[in-house]
N, C-alpha and C positions, 0 to 999 in steps of 0.2 A: 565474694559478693558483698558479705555485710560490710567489712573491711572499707569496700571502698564506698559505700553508704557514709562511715565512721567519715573519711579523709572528705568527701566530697561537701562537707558543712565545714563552710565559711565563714568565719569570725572574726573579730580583732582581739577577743580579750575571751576567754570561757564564762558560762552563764554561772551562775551562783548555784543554780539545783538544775540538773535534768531527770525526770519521774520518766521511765519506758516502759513498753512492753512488748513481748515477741514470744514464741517459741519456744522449745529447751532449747533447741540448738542455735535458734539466735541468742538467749541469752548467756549461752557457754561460750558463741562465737566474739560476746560484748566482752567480755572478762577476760577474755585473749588478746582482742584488740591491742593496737597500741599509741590510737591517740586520745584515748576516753579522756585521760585530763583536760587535753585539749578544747574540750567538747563542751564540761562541765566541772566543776568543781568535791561538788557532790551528788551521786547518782542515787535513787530507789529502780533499780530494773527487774521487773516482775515476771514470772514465765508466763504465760496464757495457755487456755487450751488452745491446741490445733495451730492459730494464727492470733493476731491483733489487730485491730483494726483502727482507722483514723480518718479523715477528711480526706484524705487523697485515695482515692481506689486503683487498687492494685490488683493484676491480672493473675499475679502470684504470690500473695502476701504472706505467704508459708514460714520463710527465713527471714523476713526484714524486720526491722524495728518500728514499731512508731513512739516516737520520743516530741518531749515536750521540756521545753527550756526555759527558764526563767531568770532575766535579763532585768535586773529590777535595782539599781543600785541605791534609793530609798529605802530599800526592806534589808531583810535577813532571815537569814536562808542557814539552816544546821540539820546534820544528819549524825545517827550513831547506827550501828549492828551489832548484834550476837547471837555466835551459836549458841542454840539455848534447846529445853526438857519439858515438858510438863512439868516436873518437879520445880523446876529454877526460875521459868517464865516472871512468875509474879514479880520476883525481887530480880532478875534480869531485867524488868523493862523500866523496872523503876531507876536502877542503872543507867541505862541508855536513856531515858529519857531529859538528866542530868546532862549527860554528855553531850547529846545533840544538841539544848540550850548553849552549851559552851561553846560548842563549835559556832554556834550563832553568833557566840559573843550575846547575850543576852540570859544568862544564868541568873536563875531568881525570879525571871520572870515568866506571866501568860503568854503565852502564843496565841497569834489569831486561829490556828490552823492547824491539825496533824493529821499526815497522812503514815499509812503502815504499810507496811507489807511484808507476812510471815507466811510460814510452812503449816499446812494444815494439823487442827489439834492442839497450838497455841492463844488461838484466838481470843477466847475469854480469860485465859491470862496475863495476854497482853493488856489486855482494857482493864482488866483487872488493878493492875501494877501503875497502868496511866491515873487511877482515878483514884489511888492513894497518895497519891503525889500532887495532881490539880484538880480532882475531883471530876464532877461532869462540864466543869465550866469551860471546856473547848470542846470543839466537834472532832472527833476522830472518826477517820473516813481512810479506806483502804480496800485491799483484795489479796485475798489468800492466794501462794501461789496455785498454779494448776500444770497438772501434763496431759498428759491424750487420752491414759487410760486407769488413771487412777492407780501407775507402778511404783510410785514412790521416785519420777524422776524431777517433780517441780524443780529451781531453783531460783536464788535471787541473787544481783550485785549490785553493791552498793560502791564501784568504783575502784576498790582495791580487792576485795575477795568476793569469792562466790560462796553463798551459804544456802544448804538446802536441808539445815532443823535450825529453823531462828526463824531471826526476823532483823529487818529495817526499819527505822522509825526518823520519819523529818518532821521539824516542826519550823514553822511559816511565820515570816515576819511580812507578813506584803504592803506594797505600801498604798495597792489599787482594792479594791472592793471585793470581796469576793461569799460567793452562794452555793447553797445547796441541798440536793432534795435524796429521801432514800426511802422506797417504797417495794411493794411488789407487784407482780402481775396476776396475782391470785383474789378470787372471788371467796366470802366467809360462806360456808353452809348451814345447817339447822343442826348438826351434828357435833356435839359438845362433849366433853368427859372432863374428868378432874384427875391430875399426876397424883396416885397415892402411892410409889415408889418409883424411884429415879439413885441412878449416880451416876453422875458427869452425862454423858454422853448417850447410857443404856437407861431405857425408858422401858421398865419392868411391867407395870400395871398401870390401868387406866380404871378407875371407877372397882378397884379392888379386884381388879380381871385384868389376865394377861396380855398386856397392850395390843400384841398383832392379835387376837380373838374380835378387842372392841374395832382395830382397825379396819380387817375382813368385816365383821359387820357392815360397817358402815360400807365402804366397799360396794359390798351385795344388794345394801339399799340404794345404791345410784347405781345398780346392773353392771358393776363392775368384776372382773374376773379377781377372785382373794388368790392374795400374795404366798409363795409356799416359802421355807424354810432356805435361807440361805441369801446371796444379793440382790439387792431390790430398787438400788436407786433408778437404773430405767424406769421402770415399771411402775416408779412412786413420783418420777415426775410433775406430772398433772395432778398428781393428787399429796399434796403435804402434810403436814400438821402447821398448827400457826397458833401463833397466842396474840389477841386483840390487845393492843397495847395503849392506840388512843380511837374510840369510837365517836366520831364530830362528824361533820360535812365529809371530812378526805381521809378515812377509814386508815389506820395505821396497823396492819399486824406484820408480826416477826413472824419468818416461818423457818422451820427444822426439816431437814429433807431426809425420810428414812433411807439405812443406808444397808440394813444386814436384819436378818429375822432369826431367831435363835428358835431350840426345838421346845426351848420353855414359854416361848410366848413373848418374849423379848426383842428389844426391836433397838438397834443400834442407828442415831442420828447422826449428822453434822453437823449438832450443834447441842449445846447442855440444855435441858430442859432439869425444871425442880419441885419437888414434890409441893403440892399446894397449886400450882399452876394450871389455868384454863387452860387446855387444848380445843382447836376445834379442826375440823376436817375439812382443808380447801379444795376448790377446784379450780382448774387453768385449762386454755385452751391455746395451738398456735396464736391467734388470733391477738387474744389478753395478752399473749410476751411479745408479740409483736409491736406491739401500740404500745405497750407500757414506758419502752424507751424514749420514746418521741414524747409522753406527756410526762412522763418525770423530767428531762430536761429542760420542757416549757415551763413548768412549774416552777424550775427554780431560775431560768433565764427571767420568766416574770418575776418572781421575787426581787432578782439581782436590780431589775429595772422600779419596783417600789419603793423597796428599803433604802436604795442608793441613789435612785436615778441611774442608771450608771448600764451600760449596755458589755454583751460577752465581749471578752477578746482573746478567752480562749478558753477550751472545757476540757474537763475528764472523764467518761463514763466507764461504769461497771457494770456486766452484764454478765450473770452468771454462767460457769459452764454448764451448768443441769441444764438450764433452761436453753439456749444455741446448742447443746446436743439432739434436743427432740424438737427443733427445729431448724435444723443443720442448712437445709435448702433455701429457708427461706431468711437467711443470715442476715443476708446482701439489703433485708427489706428492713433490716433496725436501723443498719447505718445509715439506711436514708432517709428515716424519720429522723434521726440526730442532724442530720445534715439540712433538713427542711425546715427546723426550728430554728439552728443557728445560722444560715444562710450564710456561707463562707466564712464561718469560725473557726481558727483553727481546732482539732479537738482528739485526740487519742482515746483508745478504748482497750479492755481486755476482759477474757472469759476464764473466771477468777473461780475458786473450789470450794470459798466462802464471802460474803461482802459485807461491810464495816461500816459504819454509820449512825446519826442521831436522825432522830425523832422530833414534835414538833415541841414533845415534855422533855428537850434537852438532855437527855440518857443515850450516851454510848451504850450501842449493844453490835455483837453481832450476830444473823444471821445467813438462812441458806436460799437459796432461788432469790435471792434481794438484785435491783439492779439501784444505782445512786448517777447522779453527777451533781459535779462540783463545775461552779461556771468563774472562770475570774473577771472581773470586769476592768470598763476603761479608769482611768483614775478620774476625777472630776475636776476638770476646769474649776 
C-alpha cells in the first residue's frame, strides 16, 4: 500500500527535502521503500502517534504518509542524522548541525529555518548543541518522535537509515517567506510554587515539599481526584505544570507534562524543569485543544501575511500526542480548523511525544502538550 503511495508521485527531477509523517509501521514501510530517492533528496520522516494527518482526509489514514516536498531551486535545502545518548547529544548536534550546512552547500553560514526531529529524551540536548553553535538567532521547530503507547517503538528516516535514539536535523535555505507560531492550549491558574530541587527530568520538591504533595494539593483545590504513585500521564493531561515565559497580550507558557510519581514525592516530566523556576498549575479542557490548533495557525498565517505580505502555500502542524489522546474522537475536529484557516493549503501534521519551538523573546525551548505551525508562504512578486 505505502509502496505504491511512494511510486504513484509524479515528478521530473526529486524535491530538495521531503519532511513526513506517518505511523511506525509507515515509517519502517518508508525506509524499505525503494523509490524514496526518487521522491526527494533529503528526507526528515517522523513517527506519529496512532496516524498523521494532512489536508487530504483519509478514511484510513493508519499506514499512509502525509509528506511534504520542497521544490525550491532558489533555496537550499541540508540534512544530517545520528544515532545519538544523553550523554553525546549536546556535541552530536553540534556535529550534525555542521553537516547539514554542508550538505546545503552553505557552511559557515545562518539558516532561515531549522526543523528536528529526535527520539524522546534528547530534546534539550539537541537545542542545547544548536545554540552553541548559532545561538537563538534561528527558530528551531520540530517534534519528538511518537508511538501508540509510549513502548519505546517511535522511529525516524532520514532517507538512508532508520534511527530510533537520535535524531534528524534540516536546516532551510528558502527562497519564499516563511512563519511561525508555537503556543499551547492551557489556561494559567492562581496556583504557583517555586522548583527548589530538580535534576533533568525528576522534579523532587516544590516550595521545599515534595512536589506530587504540592501537586495533589492543588489538585484537591480544583476537586480533582490526587494522583497515586506510579504512571500518570493520562490522568495529568488536563492538568500540567507550565512556566510563564512571556506575560503580554498573547500569554506565552512552556508546559512539562507529568509523567511517573515516585513513593518519595517525586514526580518524573517530559521535560527538564530547574531549580529556581516558576511553576504554575494549568488547566485544559477538550474544548481549549480543540480550538488552539485553528488559532495558532491563524496567528501565524496572519503573521506570514503582515511581516511579508506574502500569503500560505503550504504549512506544518504539531499537535501533541498527550493532547489527541484525551481527545481521540474528537480528532477529526483539529484538522478542520487547520483546514478552515488555510482554505486549501497544502499542510501535513503529526502527534509528536514532545514539540519544538520559539517564542516571541526568540529562545528555543522545548516543551510538552505544545502544538506550533510553521506556514510557508508565496514568494513576492
Amino acid at each position: 500500500m505505502l509502496q505504491q503511495q511512494i511510486s504513484s508521485i509524479k515528478q521530473d527531477t526529486p524535491a530538495q527535502l521531503a519532511i513526513a509523517f506517518g505511523n511506525i509501521d509507515a515509517i519502517l514501510q518508508l525506509s524499505q521503500a525503494t523509490e524514496t530517492t526518487r521522491v526527494a533528496n533529503f528526507w526528515v520522516a517522523t513517527s506519529s502517534c496512532i496516524s498523521a494527518f494532512s489536508d487530504i482526509p483519509l478514511e484510513n489514514n493508519h499506514n499512509n504518509l502525509a509528506i511534504l516536498q520542497f521544490f525550491d531551486p532558489q533555496g537550499s535545502y541540508g540534512v544530517a542524522s545520528k544515532q545519538s545518548s544523553i550523554e553525546t547529544i549536546i556535541e552530536d548536534s553540534q556535529l550534525a548541525l555542521a553537516q547539514a550546512l554542508s550538505s546545503a552547500n552553505r557552511s559557515g553560514e545562518l539558516p532561515t529555518f531549522i526543523w528536528c526531529s529526535q527520539s524522546p529524551g534528547l530534546e534539550e540536548g539537541l537545542i542545547a548543541g544548536i545554540r552553541k553553535v548559532i545561538g537563538d538567532n534561528v527558530p528551531v521547530f520540530g517534534g519528538t518522535a511518537a508511538d501508540n503507547d509510549v513502548s519505546g517503538k517511535w522511529c525516524m528516516f532520514d532517507g538512508h537509515q532508520t534511527i530510533t535514539t537520535g535524531f534528524i536535523i534540516a536546516v532551510l535555505f528558502p527562497s519564499t517567506p516563511i512563519n511561525y507560531f508555537f503556543s499551547s492550549g492551557y489556561e494559567t491558574t492562581e496556583h504557583k510554587a517555586t522548583v527548589t530541587c530538580a535534576s533533568g527530568r525528576k522534579l523532587h520538591t516544590l516550595d521545599n515539599q515534595p512536589a506530587a504533595s504540592v501537586y495533589n494539593q492543588w489538585r484537591a483545590q480544583k476537586m480533582l481526584t490526587p494522583l497515586m504513585t506510579g504512571p500518570v500521564l493520562t490522568q495529568s493531561t488536563f492538568n500540567p505544570l507550565g512556566r510563564v515565559i512571556l506575560d503580554n497580550d498573547e500569554q506565552m507558557t512552556l508546559l512539562s507534562h507529568p509523567a511517573f510519581i515516585y513513593k518519595d514525592g517525586t514526580m518524573e516530566l517530559f521535560s527538564e524543569v530547574n531549580q529556581g523556576e516558576h511553576l504554575t498549575f494549568m488547566h485544559g479542557n477538550p474544548a481549549l485543544l480543540i480550538q488552539r490548533a485553528q488559532t495558532v495557525t491563524h496567528f501565524a498565517t496572519q503573521q506570514l501575511h503582515d511581516l511579508y505580505d506574502s500569503k500560505p502555500l503550504a504549512a506544518i502542524v504539531i499537535f501533541c500526542a498527550g493532547c489527541m489522546l484525551a481527545i481521540k474522537d474528537e480528532t477529526y475536529q483539529v484538522r478542520q480548523g487547520i483546514e478552515t484557516v488555510l482554505n486549501n493549503v497544502p499542510f501535513i501534521g503529526a502527534f509528536t511525544f514532545g514539540e519544538q519551538g520559539q517564542f516571541a523573546d526568540g529562545v528555543n525551548r522545548h516543551g510538552n502538550l505544545m502544538i506550533s505551525a510553521v506556514i510557508f508562504g508565496h514568494p513576492n512578486e
